[in-house]
N, C-alpha and C positions, 0 to 999 in steps of 0.2 A: 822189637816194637813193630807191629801193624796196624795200618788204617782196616777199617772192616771193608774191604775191599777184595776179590780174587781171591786166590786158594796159596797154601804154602807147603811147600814140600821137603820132608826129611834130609837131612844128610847125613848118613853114620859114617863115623869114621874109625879103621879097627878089625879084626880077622870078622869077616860076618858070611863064611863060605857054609857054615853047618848050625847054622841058629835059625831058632826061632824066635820070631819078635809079636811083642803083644805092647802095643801102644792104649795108654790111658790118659784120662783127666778129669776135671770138675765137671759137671754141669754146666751148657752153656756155649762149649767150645764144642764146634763141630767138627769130629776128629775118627779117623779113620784106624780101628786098631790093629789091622794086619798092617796100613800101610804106612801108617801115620802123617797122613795128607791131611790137612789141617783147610774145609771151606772156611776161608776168614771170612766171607761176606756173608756166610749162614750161620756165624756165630754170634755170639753174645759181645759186648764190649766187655773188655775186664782184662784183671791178670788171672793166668791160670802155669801150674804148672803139671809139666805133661813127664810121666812115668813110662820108659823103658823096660819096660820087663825081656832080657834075649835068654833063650836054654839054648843047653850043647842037646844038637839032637839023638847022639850016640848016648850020652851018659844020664840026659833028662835033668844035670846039672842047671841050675840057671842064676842070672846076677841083675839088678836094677839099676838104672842111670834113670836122667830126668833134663831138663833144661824147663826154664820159667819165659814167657811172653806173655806180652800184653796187647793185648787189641784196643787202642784208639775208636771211638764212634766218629763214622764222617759228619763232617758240619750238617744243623740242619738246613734241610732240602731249603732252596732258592729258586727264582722263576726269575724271569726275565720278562719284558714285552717293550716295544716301541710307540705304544700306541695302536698304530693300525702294521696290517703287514703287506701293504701296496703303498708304495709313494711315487711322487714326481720327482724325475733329477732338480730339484731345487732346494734349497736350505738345507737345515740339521736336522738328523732325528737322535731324539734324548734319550736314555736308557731309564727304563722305570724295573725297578730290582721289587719282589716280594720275597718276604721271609725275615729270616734273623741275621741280618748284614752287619754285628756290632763288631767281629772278632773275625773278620777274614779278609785275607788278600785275595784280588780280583786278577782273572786275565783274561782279556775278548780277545778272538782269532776270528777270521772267514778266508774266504778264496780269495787270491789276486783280484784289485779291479773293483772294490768296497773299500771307500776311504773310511777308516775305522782307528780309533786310540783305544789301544788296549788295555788301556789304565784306566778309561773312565766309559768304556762300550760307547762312547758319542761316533756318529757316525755322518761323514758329511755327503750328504747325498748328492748335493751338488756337483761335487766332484767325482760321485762316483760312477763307476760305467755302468748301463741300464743292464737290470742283468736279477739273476733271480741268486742269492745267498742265503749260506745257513750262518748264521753267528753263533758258535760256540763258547759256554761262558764257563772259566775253571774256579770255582771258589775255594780258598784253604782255610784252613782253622789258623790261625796266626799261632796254636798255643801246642797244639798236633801237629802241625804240620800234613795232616789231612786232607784233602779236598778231593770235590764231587764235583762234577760237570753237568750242564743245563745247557741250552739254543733256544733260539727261534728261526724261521724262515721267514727273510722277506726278499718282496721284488719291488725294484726300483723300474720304473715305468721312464722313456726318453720323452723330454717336452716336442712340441712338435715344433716341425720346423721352422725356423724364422722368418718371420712376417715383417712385412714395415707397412706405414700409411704416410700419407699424402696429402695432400687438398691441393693441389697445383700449384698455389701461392703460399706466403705463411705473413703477408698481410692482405686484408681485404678492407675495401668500404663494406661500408656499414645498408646493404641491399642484397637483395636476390638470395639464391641459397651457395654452397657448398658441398659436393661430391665426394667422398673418400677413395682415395683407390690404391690398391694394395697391393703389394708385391711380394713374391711368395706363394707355396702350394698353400692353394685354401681350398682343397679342393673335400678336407673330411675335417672342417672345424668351426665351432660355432663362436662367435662374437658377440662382445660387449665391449661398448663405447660411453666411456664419464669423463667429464670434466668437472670444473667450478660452476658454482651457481653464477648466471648470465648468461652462459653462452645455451643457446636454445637447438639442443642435440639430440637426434636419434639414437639412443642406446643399443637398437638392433643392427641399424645400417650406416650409423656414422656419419648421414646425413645432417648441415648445419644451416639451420635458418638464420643466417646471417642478418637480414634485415629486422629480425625478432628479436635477436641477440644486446645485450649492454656491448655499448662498447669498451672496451678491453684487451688487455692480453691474455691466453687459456694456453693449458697444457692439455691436450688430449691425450687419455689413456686409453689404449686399444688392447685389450685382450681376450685371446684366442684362445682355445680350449679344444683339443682332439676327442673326438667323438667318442673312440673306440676307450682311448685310455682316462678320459677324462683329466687330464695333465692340461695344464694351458702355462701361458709365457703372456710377458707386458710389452709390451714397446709404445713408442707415444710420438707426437709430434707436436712445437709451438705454433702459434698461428698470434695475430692483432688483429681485431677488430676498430680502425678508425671511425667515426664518427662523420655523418656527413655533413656539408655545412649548414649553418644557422637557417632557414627557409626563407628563400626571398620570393616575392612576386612580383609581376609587370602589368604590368597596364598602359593603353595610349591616349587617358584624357576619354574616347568616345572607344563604341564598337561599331558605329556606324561610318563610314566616310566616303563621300563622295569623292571620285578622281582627280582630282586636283592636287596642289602642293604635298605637302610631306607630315609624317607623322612621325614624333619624338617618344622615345620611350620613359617612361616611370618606373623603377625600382623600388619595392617599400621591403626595407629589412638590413639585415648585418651586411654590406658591399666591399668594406674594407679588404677584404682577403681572397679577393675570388678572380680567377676569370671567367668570362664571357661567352658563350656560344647562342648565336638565334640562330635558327632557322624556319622555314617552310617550304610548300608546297612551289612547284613554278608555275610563275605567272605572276609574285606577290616579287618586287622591289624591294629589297631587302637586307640590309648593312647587319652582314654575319657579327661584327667585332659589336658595334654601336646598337643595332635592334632599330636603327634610324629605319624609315619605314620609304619611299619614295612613292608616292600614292599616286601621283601622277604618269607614273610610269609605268605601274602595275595595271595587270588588266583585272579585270570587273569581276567578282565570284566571294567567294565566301574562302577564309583561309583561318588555321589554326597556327599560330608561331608559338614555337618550339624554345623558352629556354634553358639553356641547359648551366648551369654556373658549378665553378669546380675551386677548391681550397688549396690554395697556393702551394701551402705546405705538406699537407696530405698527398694530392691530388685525387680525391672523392669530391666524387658531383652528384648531384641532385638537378631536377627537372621539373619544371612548372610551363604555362602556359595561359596563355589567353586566345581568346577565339575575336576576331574583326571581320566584318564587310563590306566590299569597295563596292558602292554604286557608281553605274556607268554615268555619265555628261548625258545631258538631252540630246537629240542627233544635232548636227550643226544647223544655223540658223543664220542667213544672213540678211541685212537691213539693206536700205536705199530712200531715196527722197527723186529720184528720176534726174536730179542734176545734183553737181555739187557745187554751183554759184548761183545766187539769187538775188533778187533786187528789193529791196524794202518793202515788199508789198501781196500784199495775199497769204496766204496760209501754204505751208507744203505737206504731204498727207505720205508717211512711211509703206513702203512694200517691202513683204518678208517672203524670203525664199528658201524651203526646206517645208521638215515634219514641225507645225504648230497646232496641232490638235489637240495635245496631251501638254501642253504650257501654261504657266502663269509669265505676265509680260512688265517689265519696270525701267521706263525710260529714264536716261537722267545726262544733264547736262552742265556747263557752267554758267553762274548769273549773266543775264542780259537776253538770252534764248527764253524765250516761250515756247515754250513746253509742254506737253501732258504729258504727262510720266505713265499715265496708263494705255495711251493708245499712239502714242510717238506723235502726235499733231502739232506742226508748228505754227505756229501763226505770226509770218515772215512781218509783217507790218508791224506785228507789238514791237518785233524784238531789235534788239540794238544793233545799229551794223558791226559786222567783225569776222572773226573764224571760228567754228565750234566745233568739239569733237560729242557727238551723240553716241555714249554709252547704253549698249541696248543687251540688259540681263535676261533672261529666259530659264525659266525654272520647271523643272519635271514635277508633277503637280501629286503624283504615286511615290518618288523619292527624296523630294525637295530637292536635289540638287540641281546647281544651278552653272550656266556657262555664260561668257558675256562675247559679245562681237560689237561695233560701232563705225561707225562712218561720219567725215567729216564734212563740215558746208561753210561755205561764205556766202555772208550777207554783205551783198555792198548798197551804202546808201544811194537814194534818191538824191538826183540831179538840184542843184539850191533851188527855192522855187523862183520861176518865171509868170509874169504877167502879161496879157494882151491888150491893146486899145487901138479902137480907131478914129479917134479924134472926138465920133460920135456915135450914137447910139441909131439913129433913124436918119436914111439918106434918103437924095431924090433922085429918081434913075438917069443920072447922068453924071459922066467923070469916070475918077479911080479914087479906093483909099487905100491909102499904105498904113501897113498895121507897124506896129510903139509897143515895141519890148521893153519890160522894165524886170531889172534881174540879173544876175550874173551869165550873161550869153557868150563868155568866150572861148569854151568847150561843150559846145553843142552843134548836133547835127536838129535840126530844126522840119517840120509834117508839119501841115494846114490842110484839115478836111474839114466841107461843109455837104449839106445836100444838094441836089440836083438842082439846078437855077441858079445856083450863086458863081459867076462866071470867080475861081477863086486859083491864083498861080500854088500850089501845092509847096514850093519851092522856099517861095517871099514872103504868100502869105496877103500879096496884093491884091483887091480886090476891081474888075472891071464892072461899075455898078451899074455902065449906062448899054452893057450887055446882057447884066444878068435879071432874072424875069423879079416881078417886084413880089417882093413876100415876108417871112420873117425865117432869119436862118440863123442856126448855133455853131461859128466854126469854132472848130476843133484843132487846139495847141501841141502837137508831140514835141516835146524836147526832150534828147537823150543826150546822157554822158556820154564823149567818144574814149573817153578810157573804159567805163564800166559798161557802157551800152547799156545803163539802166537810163 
């Protein structure tokens, strides 16, 4: 029995030193009759049997034999393919068979170095070495035992070399962007970068707008693909996007403030979970922890404070701000009244000393001082004897602000009143009159003046009338306090 396969050749067995042989058969069988070589693969399938005819070459005598075979038909023809015949070392490739596969055993072979099952042609690429193969495929007839051989040629292409990525961190607040940076020959392979919806990513350069982004967690997938072979590989990297905190804002009540005391800061928003950062420019007084502001301390100009508040838990901050301006104090200003002790009597008129051109002026004092609040005038005589402190504000008339200086006075009363008499009104020019105090006299230094003619002791107060020329004269009573010397 033969497959239609190769050629089959004679064997006679037997004296065959002086014979002639003439080989025959049916139709069909390709048969050679000097030699009787039998092309099985140019013949017919079937059985046939094949006729011996040998003569004696001396006698021309001859005799016939015979033997019967059959020729088997090899299975029909099979093909094989993978799909394509270039791949990546990654995955499987499956065998896809054409033809009439009902009734035959299979067997796949290739070179060393192609992970290959010979039972079912699957090939794993993965594991196999990059490399160019022919797979060989043997089909039998399960019923002949026949079988024909088929291939194909494939190349298995190497992934390129392995890459990693990066972002420097793999959590971030939720601002600014994100760089990729890569480790590995990149120097002949193009890129693509995906993740999950949210994260707001460069698919060419892996660039991540983090402040764009939802906050969340992402996997980034990066892959890479070789120019030449077009073969690419995945690698990837987690990252978190925290969330910054809730937005808060400050404020200090005004934007304007004049140099003096201090300025408190306002928070309007979620404060529970933060900490704190102010800052500013130098020059501005300024409690980094608190946002307390010292306004008086700070010098005069315009400043932007900076704050900066950060999530306890996190630690993502965010930054807001408000803008203020310190107006300077009026230049300094100082008052006077030309004494600071007075005696009940007369008005006392303020002098200022400094820049008052560019001022609004507002006197002020405690009850019993008269007053005018607008031009500092006091009029010693209203006011009640005692000690006062004169509050004297001055206001910048371009900033309103305003700076106060004061000085203080005593008024000490007038001496209790005294009376004079001298017995009479109208003398005759002879004698003396002694003058009649009526009054509390016994803290007093006591002046008696008259005019010219009135012969008059300055001292006493007595008068010598039969010296002095006759006329009409008004003397004149000084009595002072010897404590107050009013």
């Amino acid at each position: 029995m033969f497959c239609k396969t190769g050629v089959a050749l004679v064997k006679r067995t037997g004296d065959t030193t002086n014979i002639n042989s003439l080989y025959s058969s049916a139709t069909g069988l390709s048969l050679d009759g000097a030699t009787g070589k039998i092309d099985v693969a140019a013949s017919t399938a079937g059985s046939y049997w094949i006729k011996y005819q040998y003569t004696d070459k001396t006698t021309g005598c001859s005799d016939t034999t015979g033997v019967g075979i059959k020729i088997n038909a090899l299975p029909a023809a099979v093909t094989i393919s993978y799909g394509n015949t270039v791949f990546c070392k990654t995955g499987v490739a499956l065998l896809k068979r054409t033809g009439d596969t009902t009734n035959i055993n299979s067997l796949y072979s290739s070179a060393t170095g192609l992970s290959l099952d010979a039972s079912t042609g699957k090939i794993d690429v993965a594991a196999s070495t990059a490399g160019s193969y022919w797979i060989k495929y043997q089909y039998t007839d399960k019923t002949t035992s026949c079988s024909d051989t088929t291939g194909v040629g494939i190349k298995i292409n190497a992934l390129p070399t392995a890459v990693t990525i990066s972002y420097g961190n793999t959590v971030f607040c939720k601002t600014g962007v994100a760089l990729v940076k890569r480790t590995g020959d990149t120097t002949n392979i193009n890129s693509l970068y995906s993740s999950a919806t949210g994260l707001s990513l460069d698919a060419s350069t892996g660039k991540i707008d983090v402040a764009a982004s939802t906050a969340g967690s992402y996997w980034i997938k990066y892959q890479y693909t070789d120019k030449t072979t077009s073969c690419s590989d995945t690698t990837g990297v987690g990252i978190k996007i925290n969330a910054l905190p809730t937005a808060v804002t400050i404020s200090y009540g005004n934007t304007v403030f004049c140099k003096t005391g201090v300025a408190l800061v306002k928070r309007t928003g979620d404060t529970t979970n933060i900490n704190s950062l102010y800052s500013s420019a130098t020059g501005l007084s300024l409690d980094g922890a608190t946002g307390k502001i010292d306004v008086a301390a700070s010098t005069a100009g315009s400043y932007w404070i900076k704050y900066q508040y950060t999530d306890k838990t996190t630690s993502c901050s965010d930054t807001t701000g408000v803008g203020i301006k310190i107006n300077a104090l009026p230049a300094a200003v100082t008052i006077s009244y030309g004494n600071t002790v007075f005696c009940k009597t007369g008005v006392a008129l303020v002098k200022r000393t400094g820049d008052t051109t560019n001022i609004n002026s507002l006197y002020s004092s405690t009850t019993g001082l008269s007053l005018d609040g607008a031009t500092g005038k006091i009029d010693v005589a209203a006011s009640t004897a005692g000690s006062y402190w004169i509050k004297y504000q001055y206001t910048n008339k371009t900033t309103s602000c305003s700076d106060t200086t004061g000085v203080g006075i005593k008024i000490n009363a007038l001496p209790a009143a005294v009376t004079i008499s001298y017995g009479n009104t109208v003398f005759c020019k002879t004698g003396v009159a002694l003058v009649k105090r009526t009054g509390d006299t016994t803290n007093i230094n006591s002046l008696y003046s008259s005019a010219t003619g009135l012969s008059l002791d300055g001292a006493t107060g007595k008068i010598d009338v039969a010296a002095s020329t006759a006329g009409s004269y008004w003397i004149k009573y000084q009595y002072t306090d010897k404590t107050t010397s009013c």
